[in-house]
N, C-alpha and C positions, 0 to 999 in steps of 0.2 A: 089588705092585711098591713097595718103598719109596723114598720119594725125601727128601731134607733141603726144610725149607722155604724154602730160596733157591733152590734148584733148584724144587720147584714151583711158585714165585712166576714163577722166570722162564720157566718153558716155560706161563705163564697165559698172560703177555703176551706173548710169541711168537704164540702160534694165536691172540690175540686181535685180532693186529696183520694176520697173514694172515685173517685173516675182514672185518676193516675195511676192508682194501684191498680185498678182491673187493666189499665192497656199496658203497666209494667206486667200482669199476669201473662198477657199474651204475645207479649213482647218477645221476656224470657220467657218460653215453656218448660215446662214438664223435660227435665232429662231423660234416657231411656236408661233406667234401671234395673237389675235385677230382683227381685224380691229377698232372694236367699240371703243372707248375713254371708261375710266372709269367715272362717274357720277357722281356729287358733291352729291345726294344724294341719295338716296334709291330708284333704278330702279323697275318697273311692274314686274313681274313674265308673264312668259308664262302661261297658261288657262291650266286647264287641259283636258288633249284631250276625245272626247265622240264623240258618236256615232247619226248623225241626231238631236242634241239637243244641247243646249248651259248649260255647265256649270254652277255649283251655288260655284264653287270654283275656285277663281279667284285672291287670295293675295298669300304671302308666306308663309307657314305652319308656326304654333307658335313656337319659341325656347325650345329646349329638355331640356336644362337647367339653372337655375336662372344668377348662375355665373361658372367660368370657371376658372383654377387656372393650368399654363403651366410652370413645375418645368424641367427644361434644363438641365441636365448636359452634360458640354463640355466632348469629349471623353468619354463618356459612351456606353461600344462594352455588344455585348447582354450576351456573357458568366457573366458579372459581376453582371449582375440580375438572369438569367436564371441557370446559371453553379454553382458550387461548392463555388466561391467567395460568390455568392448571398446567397446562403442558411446559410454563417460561417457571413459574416458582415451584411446582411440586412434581419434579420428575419422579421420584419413585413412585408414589401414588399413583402414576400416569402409566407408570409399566404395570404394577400390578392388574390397574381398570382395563387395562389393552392386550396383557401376555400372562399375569399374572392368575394364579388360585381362586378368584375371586367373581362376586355378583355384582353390578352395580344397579342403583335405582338411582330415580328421580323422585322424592317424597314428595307428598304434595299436602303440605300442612294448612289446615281451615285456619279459616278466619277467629278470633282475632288473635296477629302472629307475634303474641307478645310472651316471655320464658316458661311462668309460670303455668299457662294451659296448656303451652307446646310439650312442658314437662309430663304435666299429668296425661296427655294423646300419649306420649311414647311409653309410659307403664302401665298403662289401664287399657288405654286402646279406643277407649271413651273419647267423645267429641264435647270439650269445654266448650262454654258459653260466654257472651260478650258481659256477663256480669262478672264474670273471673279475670277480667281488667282490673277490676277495684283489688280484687284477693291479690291479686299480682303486687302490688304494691307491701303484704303485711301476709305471705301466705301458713295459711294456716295446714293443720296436720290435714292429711291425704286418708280418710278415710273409707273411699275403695276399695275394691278389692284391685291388688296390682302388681308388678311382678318381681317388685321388692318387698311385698308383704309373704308371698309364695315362698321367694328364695330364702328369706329367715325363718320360715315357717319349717323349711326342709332342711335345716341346719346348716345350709349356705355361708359362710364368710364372704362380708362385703365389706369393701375398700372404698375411700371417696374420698376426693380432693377437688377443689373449685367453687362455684356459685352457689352462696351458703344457701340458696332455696330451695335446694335439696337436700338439706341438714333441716329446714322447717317445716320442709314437708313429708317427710319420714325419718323421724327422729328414733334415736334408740335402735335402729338399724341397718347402723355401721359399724363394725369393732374397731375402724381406724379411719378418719377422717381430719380433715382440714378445711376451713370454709373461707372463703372470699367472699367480701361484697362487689356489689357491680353497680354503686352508685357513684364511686368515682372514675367520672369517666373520662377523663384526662389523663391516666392512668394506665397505659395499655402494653406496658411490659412487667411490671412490679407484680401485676394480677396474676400473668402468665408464671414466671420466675414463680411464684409460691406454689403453682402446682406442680410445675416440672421440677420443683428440686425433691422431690418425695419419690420420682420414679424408679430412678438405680437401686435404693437399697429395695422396693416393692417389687421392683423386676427381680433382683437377685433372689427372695423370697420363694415358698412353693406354699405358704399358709394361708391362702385367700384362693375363693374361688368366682369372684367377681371383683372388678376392679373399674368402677366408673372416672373417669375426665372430665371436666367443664370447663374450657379455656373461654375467656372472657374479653381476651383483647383484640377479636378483631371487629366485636361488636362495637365496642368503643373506640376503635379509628373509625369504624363508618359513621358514630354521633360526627365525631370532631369532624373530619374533614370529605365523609362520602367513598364512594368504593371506587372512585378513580383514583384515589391520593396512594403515592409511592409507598407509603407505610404499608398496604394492602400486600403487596408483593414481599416485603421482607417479611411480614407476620405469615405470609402462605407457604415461606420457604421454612420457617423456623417450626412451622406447624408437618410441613412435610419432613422432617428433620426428626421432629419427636417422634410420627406413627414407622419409621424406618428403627428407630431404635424401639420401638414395642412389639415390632413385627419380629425382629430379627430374634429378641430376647422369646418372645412363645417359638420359633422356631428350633432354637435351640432346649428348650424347656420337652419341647414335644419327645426329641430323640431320647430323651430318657425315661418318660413316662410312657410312650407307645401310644397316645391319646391326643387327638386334634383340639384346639381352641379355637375361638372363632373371634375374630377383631372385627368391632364395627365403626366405622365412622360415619357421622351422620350431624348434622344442627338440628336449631331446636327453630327458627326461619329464615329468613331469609334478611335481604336489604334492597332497600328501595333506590332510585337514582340518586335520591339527596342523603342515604347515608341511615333513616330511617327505619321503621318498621313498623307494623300493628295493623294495617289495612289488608287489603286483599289482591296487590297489583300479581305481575308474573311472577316480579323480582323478589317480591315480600314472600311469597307460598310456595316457591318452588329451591327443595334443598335436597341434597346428594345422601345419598344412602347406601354405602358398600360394604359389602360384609368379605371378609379375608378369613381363607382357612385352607387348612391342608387337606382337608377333607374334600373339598369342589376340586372334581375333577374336571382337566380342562386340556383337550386335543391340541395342539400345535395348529395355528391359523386361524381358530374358534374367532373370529369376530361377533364381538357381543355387544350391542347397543346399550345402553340405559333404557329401562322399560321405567313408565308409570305405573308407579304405586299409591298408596296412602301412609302417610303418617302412621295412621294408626294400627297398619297392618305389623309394625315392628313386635308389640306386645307380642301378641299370638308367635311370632316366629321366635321369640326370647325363651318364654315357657317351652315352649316344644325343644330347645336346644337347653336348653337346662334340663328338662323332665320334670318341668311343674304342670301345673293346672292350666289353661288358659283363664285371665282374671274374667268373672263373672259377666262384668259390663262391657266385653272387650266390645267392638263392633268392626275389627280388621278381621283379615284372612292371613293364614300361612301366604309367607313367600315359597310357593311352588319348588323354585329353583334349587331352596335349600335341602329338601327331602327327596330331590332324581332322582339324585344316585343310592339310595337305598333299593332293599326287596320292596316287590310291589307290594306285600301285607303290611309292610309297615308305614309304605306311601299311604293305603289307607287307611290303615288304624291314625291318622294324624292328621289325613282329612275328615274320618268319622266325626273325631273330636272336637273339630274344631266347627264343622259345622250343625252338629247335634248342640254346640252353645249357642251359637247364634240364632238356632230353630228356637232354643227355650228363650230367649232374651225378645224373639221376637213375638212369643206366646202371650207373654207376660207385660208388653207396651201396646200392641197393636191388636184390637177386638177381632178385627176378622180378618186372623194369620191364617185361616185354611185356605181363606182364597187367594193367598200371595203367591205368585209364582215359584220363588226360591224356595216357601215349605214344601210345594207340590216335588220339586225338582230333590228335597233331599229327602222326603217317603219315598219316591220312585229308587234313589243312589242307595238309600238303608236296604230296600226289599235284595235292590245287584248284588249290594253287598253281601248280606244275609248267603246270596245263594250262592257266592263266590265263593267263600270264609268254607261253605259246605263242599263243594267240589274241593275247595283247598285240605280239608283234613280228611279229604277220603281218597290224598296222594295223585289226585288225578291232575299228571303234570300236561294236557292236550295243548294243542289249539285253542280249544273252545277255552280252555282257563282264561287265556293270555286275553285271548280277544276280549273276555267275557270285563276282565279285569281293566281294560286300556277302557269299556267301555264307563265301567261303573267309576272310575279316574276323571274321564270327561266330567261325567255326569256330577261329582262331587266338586271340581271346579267349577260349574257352571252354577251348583247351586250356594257357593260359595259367593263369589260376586255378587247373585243377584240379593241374596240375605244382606250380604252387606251395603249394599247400594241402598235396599229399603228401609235398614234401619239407621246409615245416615242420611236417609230423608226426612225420617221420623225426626230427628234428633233437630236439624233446620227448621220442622214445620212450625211455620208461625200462626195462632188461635187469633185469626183474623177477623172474627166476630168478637171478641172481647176487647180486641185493639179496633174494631170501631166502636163498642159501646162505649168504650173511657173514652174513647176521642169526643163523640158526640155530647157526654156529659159536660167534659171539659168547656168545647166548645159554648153551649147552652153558657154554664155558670159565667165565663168570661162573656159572652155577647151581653147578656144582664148585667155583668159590672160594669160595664164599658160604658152604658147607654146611664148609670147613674154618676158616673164619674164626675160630673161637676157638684156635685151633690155631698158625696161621701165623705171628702175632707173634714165637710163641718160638723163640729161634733155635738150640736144640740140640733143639728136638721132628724128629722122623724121622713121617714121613704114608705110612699103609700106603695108597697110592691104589690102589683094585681096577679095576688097568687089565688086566696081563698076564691070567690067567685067562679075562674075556670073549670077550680078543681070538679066542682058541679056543671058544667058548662057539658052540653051536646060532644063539644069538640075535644074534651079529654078523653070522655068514654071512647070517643072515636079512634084517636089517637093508640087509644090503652089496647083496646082490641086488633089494631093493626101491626102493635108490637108483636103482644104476644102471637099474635101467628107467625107472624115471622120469626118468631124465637123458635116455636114449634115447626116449623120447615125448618131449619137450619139442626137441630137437634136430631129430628130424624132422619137428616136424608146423609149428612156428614157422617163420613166412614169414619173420619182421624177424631179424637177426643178432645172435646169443648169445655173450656171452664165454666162459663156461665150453665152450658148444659148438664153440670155432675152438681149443680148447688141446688140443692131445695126449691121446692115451686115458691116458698112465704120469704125464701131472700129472692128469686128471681122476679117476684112480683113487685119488691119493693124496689127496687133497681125500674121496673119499668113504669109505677107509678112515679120515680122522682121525676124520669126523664122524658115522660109526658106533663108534666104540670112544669116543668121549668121550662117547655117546648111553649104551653099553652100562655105561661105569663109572661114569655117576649113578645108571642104577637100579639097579646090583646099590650103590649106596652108599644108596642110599633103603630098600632091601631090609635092607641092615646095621644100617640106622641105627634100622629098625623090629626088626629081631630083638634086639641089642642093647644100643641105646639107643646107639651112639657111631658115628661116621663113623673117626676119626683113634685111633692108636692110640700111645699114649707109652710112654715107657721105666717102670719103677717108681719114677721120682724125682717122674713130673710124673703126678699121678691123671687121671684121664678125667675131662672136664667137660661138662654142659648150658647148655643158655638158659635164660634168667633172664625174666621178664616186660621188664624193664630192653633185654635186649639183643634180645630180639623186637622191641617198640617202637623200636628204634633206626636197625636195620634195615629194616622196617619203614616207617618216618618219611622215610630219606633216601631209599631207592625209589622212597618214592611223591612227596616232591617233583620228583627226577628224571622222573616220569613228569609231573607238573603242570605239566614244562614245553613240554609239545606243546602246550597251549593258550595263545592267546594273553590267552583272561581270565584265567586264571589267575598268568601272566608279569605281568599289569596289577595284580591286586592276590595279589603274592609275600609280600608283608608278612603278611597274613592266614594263610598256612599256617605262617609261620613262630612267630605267635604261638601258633595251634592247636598246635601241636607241642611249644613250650617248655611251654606250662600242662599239655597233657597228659604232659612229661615230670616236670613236679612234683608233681601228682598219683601217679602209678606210683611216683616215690622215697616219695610219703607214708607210701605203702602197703608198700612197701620196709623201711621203717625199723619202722611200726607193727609189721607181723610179724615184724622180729626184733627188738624188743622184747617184744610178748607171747607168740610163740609160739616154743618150744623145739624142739629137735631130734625129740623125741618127738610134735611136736604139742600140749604143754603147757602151759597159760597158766603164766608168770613172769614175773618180772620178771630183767632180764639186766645191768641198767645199776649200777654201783658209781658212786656218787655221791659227790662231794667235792668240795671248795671249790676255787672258783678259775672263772673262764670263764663268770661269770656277764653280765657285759655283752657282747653280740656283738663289739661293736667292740673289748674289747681281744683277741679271739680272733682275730686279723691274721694278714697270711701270714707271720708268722715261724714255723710249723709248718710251714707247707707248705716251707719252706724246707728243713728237715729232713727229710720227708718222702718215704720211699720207697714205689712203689707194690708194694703187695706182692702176691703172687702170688694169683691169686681161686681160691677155693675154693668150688665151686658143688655138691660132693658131697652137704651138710647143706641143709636145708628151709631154715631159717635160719642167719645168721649171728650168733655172738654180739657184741652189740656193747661188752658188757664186753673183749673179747678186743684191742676197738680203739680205743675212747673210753673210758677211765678215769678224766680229766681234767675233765670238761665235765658240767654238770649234766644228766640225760636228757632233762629238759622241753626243753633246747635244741635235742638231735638231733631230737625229733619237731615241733617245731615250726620246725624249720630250712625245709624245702620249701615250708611254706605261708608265709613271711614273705618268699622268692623270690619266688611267686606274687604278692602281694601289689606286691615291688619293679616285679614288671615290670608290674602293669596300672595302678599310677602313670606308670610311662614310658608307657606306651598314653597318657595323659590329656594329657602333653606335650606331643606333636606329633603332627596327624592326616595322614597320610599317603594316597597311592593315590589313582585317578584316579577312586573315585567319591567317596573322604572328605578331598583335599586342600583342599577349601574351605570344611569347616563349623569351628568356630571350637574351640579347643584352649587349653591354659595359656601356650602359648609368645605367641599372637598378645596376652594378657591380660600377658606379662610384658614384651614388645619396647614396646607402646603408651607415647606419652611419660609418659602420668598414674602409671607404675606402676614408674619409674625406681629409685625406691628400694627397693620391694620385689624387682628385678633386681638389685641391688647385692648384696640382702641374700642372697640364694638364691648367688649367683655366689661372694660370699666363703665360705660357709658349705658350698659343694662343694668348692673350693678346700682349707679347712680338715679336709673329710673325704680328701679324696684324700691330702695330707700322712700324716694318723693311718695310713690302710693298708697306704702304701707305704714309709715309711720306717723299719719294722719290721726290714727285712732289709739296710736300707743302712749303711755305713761313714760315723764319725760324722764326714768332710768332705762327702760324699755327701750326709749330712741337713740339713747347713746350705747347701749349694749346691741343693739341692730347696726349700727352704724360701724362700731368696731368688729361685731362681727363680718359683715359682708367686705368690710377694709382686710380680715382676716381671709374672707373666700379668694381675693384675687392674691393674698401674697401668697397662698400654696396653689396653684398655679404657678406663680412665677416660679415657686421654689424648686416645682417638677420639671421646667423648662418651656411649659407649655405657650406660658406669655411672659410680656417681659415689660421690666420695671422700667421706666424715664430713663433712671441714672446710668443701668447697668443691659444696654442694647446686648450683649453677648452672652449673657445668661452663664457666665462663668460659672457660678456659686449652685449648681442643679442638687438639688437632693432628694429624696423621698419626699417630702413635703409632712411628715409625720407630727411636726411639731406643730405645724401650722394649721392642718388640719385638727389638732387635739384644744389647740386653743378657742377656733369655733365650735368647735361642740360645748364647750364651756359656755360661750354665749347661747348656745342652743337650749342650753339645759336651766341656765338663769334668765331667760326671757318665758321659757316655760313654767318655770316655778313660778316666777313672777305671775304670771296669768293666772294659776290654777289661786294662787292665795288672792288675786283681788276677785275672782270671780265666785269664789265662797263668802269670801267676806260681803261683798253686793247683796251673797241671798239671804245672810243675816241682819244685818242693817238695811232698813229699808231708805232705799235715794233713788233718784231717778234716773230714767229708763237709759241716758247715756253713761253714766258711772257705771250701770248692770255692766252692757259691752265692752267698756273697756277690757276688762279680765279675757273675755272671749277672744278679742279683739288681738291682744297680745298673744295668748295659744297661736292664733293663725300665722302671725309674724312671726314666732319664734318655728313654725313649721314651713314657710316660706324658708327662710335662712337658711334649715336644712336640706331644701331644694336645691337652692342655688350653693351650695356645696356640694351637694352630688351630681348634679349635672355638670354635662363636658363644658367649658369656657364658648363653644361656638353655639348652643344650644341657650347658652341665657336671655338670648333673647326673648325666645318662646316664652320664659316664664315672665318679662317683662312686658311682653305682649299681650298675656293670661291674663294679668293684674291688671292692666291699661282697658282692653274689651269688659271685664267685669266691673270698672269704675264709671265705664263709658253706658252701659247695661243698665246697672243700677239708677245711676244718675236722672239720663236723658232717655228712656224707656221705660223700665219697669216702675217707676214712682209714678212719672205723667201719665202712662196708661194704663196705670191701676190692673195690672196684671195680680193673677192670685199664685197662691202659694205652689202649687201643682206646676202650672206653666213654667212659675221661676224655677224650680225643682229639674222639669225635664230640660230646660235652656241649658241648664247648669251641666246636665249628665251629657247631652249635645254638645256644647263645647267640650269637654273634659275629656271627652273621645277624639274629637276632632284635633285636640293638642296633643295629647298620645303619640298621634301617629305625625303630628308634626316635629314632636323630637326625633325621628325617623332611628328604629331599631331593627339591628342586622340579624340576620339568623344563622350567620357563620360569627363567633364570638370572637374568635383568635386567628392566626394566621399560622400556619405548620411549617417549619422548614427542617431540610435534613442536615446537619452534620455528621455525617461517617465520623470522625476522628477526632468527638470532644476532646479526649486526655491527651490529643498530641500538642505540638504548641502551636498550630494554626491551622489554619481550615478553609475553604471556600465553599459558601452556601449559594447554591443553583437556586433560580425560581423561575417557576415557567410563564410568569408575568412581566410587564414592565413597572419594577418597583423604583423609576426615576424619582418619584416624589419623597423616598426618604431620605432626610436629610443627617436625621441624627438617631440612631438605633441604639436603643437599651433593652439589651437581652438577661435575661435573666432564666437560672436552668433550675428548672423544677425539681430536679433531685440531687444536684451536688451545690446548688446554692453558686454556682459562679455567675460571676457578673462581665459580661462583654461589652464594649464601646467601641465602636467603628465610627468615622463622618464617608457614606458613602456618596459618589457623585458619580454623572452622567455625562457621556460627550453631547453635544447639542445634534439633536434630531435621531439619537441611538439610544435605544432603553438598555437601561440598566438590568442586567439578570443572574449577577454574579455579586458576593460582596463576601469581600478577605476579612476574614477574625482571628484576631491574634491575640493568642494570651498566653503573658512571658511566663506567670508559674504552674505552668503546665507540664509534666513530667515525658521526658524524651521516651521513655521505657520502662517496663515493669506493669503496664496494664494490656493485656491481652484480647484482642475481640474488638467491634466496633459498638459503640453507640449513639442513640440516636436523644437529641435533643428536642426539645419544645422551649419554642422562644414567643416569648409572650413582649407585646410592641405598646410603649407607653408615650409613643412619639411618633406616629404613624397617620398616616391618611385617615377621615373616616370611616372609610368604607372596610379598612382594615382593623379598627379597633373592637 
């Protein structure tokens, strides 16, 4: 079957798009749903169950509490209540959890532990899924059933102040609210302040009977600086500072209404060791859960541990304390603890409830609920019930009641667990046969691209794919039939519910014919390709070609990164393969080059290179060749290439020494900056050039890359182009000097420091007139016909005037890198890819290889800024503690993110004693009249690298 290769390109990604969808099918599964719609208002209750008699209770038990008051904080992990943190910043909460009214939990929030699914687990009860990552970012309305749809439903007034993604995601649902975003996350008092200033007059209040919280800053100290940073502790104190004043205000609220409330405080995950969240460590899914009320009674001495719960089990305990419904989807249990101390008919009328939903919830997801344990477990608890409920209204107050009744207790919590345990299994199970049918497609359609890959580029090659023929072949039928039984085994014998097995036989058949005939035309191409020697068959214009060592390695290299990315050490230090990969691709060119050099067609030692003057210094060997430069077509038929045939120009010593002087550029850039999360703190060239002692040897390396990048690029530029390049990157180092960073010949002291604002506005002027410039002669090229070098100039210029932007936003110790970038790709071009007639693919991936490889040579931090405290901004001086040795700064410009002051200290060090103290003083600062302390963020424009 011949096909053009746009046509096979595109029926790749066709079956490869249907194979993705089926394993994102089984990926995500099926939610466990309810069927039922949720109800504009306030649903019947089931009866409660009795024996031979009808009931005289027949509504929804009355609410456990008047009002209800659900204080959030984001990343709050349970050690900062429970552990060591809790007992130094949040002593009240600490009495309460130990002497106090109250329950505590340890929740244990599923994966993944990011706001917006944590949200909807705590009102629905439901277990989101790792595609409500993406919703997290843009969440939309909450259409669940949930138990802020309940409480409006029953004419509830709700309150809410905090993280506006609960304004998005149950909208119209609050008669008074206030929203915060939580995208600035430098930010970590101003967020707090806008919901704590709404409390006093809400507290004074009695017209709400729900009142939610979402504080937001201590999520965003653990971004900036992690949950060991000192801001942790003042945010845990000021947090235990607000639930003391919400506590106290329902306490005093209670004495006049006669009616308990119930406070809960709870997050929505946790925090990882770096500050984090969204995975599944300890730290990330494990968060505190206490509920406060006058109603738990509690003996003098009662030592109470933290018990494990779920996340999810909140919902259920929410409605039962309000007197709603339990929402539909819930998949938690009552917290026990909260219903003790009630009579036992109402302990179970609120266990009936809660597990007669979870019976229907699990009727309605899982085929064969009769044989579950926990249904058997709650017909057994309904029959106790039934007969208990009868004994109870025929006044018979015995023994046998109580026993009868502690037993049918049991039996309702045990069959509580286990409903829930099975239907959060449900909810995890992953349709592991349709996540391998996509994989298997996938796989198939990419092993066939692969194997035409040298092919497909060209766009008048025709691809004889040996499809038709198989399809007839012994070995499809054969194939076709060992599917389908296997589909038929898996179908019938799996209990849990299959996608591929709920689709029609005439889709599941066309699914198994593609992925036998795409099975069948690899290996009869495997077959071809060993008989002989060629998969793709061209017309007589375009010869048959092989793999190269070159093009093995290439493939090869991006695969296996691709696959290095299932690991997470490996994702932590990326850099490392990236380096491996370029050295061993310069190595294989060495080798490249050496045998067509010495080795001839024949296998012949020769010599192949025509020598002649010219091209003797690399540097004047610039991309104005490559400008010229077409790739031409590779010819892989001959052992070697001659490289006389391509390099006539250039001495030979240059081509053979071209790859190892790469090698060499890039394990300088290694030397630069040390990167990755076990090498970003041993000490490198860049922290030896940023230190203040070494200012002028920064100058010197900064102009002198500057000066290289000029030479390379403005080979191909028009000659207004080479003078607006030229003042620009003269403009790049004088803002630099402006900010202090390097310094001018004349002006060694750097007196004259400013923002660099002016200077930097002046290169973008160059930036924006070397771009126009481009885009107008490269239009004008494709209407006027001239030859192929006038075309690139236009293009040529785009790239310079996108260089210049480069090295304008890069740090002054980093410009090498891009001088280095430009020097290897002139050196590429040159003395490799023209001599050895490399095609367009390979220059392609070389290109995406190095580009990675320089990435991580500009080495970037993943701490952005540096945190320091000042207690006593407004006073007129201050001393900043640091639990480092910051000997290396010499010149500190602080700058305060919210009053806009500007600080200037010159700190120093005694020799062989680190510096960990540094005095700020600022004279108009007001002796008196601001009350309180605050905390600063100073942000460092003159700092070590490793600090910037």
């Amino acid at each position: 079957m011949r096909l053009g290769s746009g046509a096979f390109a595109a029926s790749c990604v066709a079956i490869e798009v249907i194979g993705f969808a089926i394993f994102i099918r089984g990926f995500f599964p099926a939610p466990v749903r309810s069927s039922a719609r949720p109800e504009h208002g306030v649903e019947t209750p089931a009866p409660e169950p009795v024996a031979g008699a009808s009931s005289n209770w027949t509504k929804l038990p009355s609410p456990l509490f008047s009002k209800v008051v659900i204080v959030l904080i984001d990343a709050l992990r349970d050690d900062f209540v429970f552990g060591s943190k809790g007992v130094k910043y949040m002593p009240y909460t600490t009495y309460l959890v130990e002497k106090g009214a109250s329950h505590s939990f340890v929740a244990e929030a599923k994966p993944p532990t990011v706001t917006m699914p944590r949200i909807k687990a705590l009102m629905t009860g439901s277990l989101p899924g790792f595609v409500d990552v993406i919703r997290n970012l843009n969440s939309p309305v909450l259409l669940e059933d949930n138990v802020i749809r309940q409480a409006k439903a029953a004419g509830k007034r709700m309150i809410f102040y905090g993280d506006e993604t609960w304004l998005k995601l149950f909208p119209k649902h609050f008669v008074e609210y206030d929203g915060t975003t939580s995208f600035f996350v430098s930010d970590y008092v101003e967020v707090d302040n806008n919901v704590t200033r709404h409390l006093d007059k809400v507290l004074k209040r009695g017209d709400w009977d729900v009142l939610i919280l979402h504080y937001l800053g201590l999520d965003h100290i653990g971004h900036i600086s992690g949950p060991n940073s000192p801001l942790i502790g003042h945010k845990l104190s000021e947090m235990d500072n607000i639930l003391m004043k919400i506590h106290t205000s329902l306490l005093s609220k209670e004495r006049e209404i006669l009616s308990p409330s119930l406070l809960v405080l709870c997050g929505d995950h946790g925090m990882s060791e770096t500050g984090s969240h969204g995975a599944s460590s300890t730290e990330e899914v494990s968060t505190p859960l206490i509920l406060i009320s006058s109603a738990f009674e509690r003996k003098p001495g009662d030592i109470r541990h933290p018990k494990h719960v779920q996340q999810t089990d909140l919902a259920a305990t929410l409605a039962i304390g309000l007197g709603l419904p339990i929402p539909k989807d819930s998949v938690g249990s009552l917290l026990f603890p909260v219903i003790e101390g009630k009579p036992m008919r109402e302990q179970l009328r609120f266990l009936h409830l809660n597990t007669l939903q979870l019976s229907k919830l699990l009727q309605e997801n899982v085929p064969s609920y009769e044989k579950d344990p926990g249904f058997e477990q709650f017909k057994m608890a309904e029959r106790l019930h039934g007969n208990w409920v009868k004994l109870h209204l025929e006044e018979n107050h015995s023994d046998i009641l109580l026993g009868l009744g502690t037993k049918v207790l049991r039996q309702y919590l045990g069959a509580l667990k286990t409903l829930s345990l099975a239907l959060s299994t449900q909810v995890a199970h992953y349709d592991i046969y349709s996540m391998a049918v996509g994989t298997v497609m996938v796989l198939e359609v990419l092993t066939l691209f692969l194997l035409s890959t040298p092919h497909v580029l060209c766009r008048k090659a025709e691809l004889d794919v040996p499809l038709m023929s198989p399809v007839f072949s012994l070995l499809f039928y054969l194939i076709f039939l060992v599917l389908s039984a296997i589909h038929v085994l898996v179908c019938t014998s799996s209990e849990s519910s299959c996608y591929l097995c709920s689709l029609p036989w005439l889709a599941v058949g066309g699914v198994m014919v593609l992925v036998s005939a795409l099975l069948c035309a690899i290996v009869s191409a495997l077959i071809r390709m060993v008989i002989d020697g060629t998969l793709l068959k061209k017309s007589a214009a375009y010869p048959s070609s092989g793999w190269s060592e070159v093009d093995v390695l290439l493939l090869l290299g991006t695969v296996g990164h691709v696959l290095s990315l299932g690991a997470s050490s490996f994702v932590e230090e990326e850099h490392q393969t990236w380096y491996f990969l370029v050295n061993t691709l310069c190595l294989t060119l060495s080798q490249e080059t050496c045998r067509s050099y010495f080795v001839g067609d024949d296998c012949e030692p020769q010599h192949r290179f025509r020598v002649e003057q010219g091209c003797v210094d690399i540097l004047a060997c610039t991309l104005k060749d490559s400008t010229s430069y077409n790739t031409p077509k590779p010819d892989r038929t001959r052992k070697g290439v001659s490289l006389s045939e391509g390099q006539g120009s250039c001495k030979w010593w240059t081509v053979l020494a071209s790859p190892w002087l790469v090698l060499v550029c890039c394990r300088l850039l290694r030397s630069l900056n040390q990167t990755g999360v076990q090498g970003a703190h041993r000490p490198d060239l860049s922290h030896w050039l940023t230190s203040s002692d070494h200012k002028v040897q920064l100058s010197g390396l900064a102009a002198l890359s500057l000066a290289v990048i000029f030479m390379l690029v403005q080979n191909g530029c028009s000659l207004v182009s080479k003078a607006a390049l030229a003042l620009g990157l003269l403009g790049v180092f004088c803002y630099r000097a402006a900010t202090g960073i390097v310094l001018f010949p004349w002006q060694p002291d750097n007196k004259g420091i400013s923002k660099g604002i002016i200077e930097a506005r002046f290169v973008y002027v160059f930036v924006l007139g070397i771009l126009f410039t481009g885009t107008k002669d490269l239009l004008k090229a494709q209407v006027i016909a001239t030859d192929f070098k006038a075309k690139t100039v236009g293009l040529w210029e785009i790239h310079s005037g996108l260089v210049l932007l480069a090295a304008l936003l890069l740090r002054p110790h980093n410009l090498p890198v891009l001088a280095f970038s430009l020097l290897i790709q002139t050196i590429m071009t040159t003395f490799i890819w023209k001599p050895l007639r490399h095609g367009a693919a390979e220059i392609t991936v070389m290109h995406y290889w190095f580009g990675q490889a320089f990435f991580y040579f500009q080495w970037f931090s993943t701490e952005p800024r540096l945190l320091l405290l000042c207690p006593h901004l407004f006073r007129p001086s201050c001393r900043i503690h640091c639990s480092g040795d910051i000997s290396a700064l010499s010149l500190i410009h602080m700058e305060c993110v919210f009053s806009k002051a500007s600080l200037r200290r010159n700190a120093s060090a005694h020799h062989g004693c680190p510096l960990r103290s540094i005095h700020c003083h600022r004279p108009d600062a007001p002796h008196k009249g601001v009350g309180g302390d605050r905390y600063l963020e100073l942000m460092y424009f003159s700092v070590t690298a490793s600090w910037i």
